[in-house]
Each structure stands twice: as structure tokens, then as C-alpha cells.
N, C-alpha and C positions, 0 to 999 in steps of 0.2 A: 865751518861752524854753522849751526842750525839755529833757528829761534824758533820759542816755544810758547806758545798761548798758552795762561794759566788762571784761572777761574779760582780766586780763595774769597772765604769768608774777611768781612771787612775787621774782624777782631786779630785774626792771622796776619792778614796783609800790617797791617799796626805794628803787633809784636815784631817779627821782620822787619819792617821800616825802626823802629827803638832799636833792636838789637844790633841790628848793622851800623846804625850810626855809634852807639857807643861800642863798636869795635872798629871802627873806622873803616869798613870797607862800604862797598855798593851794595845795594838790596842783591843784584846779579850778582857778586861772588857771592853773599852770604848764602847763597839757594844753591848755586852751583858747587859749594863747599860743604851744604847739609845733604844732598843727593848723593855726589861725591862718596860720605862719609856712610851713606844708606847702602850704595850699592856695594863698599867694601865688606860690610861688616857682613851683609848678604851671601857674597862670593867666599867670605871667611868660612860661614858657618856649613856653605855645603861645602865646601874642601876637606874642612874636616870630618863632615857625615862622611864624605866618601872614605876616608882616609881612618876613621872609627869602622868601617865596613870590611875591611882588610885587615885588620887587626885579628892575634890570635888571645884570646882571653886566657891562657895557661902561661903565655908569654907574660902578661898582664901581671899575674900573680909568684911568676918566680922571680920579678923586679921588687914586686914592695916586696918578698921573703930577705931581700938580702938588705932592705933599711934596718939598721940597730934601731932597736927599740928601746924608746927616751921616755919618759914621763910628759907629757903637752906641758906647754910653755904657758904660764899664768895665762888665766881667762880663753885658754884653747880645751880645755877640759869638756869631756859630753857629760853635759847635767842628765840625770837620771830621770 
């Protein structure tokens, strides 16, 4: 494991030091569990650029052709 010098604003450092304590962990997990959750969401979104990149867009439309068509479900309706 590494350590990592980190330079915040003293309004940030705050909120992390409050957040962590009322969720009971350490300032260190609460940082290492909001990076964590940065760099998943990061690795998420190009997987799927790659993975939208491959895709055939006729394949695309002969999937919704085969959903039965329903009336939208109260308050799913596109206002005009």
C-alpha cells in the first residue's frame, strides 16, 4: 500500500471529517471508498463506450420491434 499527500480546501477537509464520523468509518476509508467508487463508475462508462462501439444499430431496432405495444404506465406518458 502507498500513501498519498493530498492538498483540500479547508471546507472539504470538514465535510469528510462530519461525513465519515457520522458513518462511522475513518476519514482514510471514506476517501479510499469515494475514489474507489470514482474510478468504478469511470471504468463503467468506457466499457460500455467500447461495448456501444460494437454494437449493430439494425440489431438495435429489430429487439424494440418485437416489444408488444402497451399504452405507458400513468405518468410515463410523453407530454406533448
Amino acid at each position: 500500500m502507498s500513501a498519498l499527500n493530498l492538498r483540500l480546501p479547508n471546507s472539504v477537509h470538514r465535510h469528510i471529517r462530519d461525513i465519515s464520523s457520522q458513518e462511522g468509518v475513518s476519514i482514510n476509508q471514506f476517501i479510499l471508498a469515494a475514489v474507489s467508487e470514482k474510478i468504478s463508475a469511470i471504468m463503467t462508462e468506457d466499457y460500455i463506450t467500447e461495448r456501444a462501439k460494437k454494437a449493430k444499430s439494425g440489431a438495435f431496432k429489430r429487439i424494440l420491434d418485437r416489444v408488444p405495444h402497451r399504452p405507458p404506465l400513468p405518468g410515463d406518458e410523453i407530454e406533448p
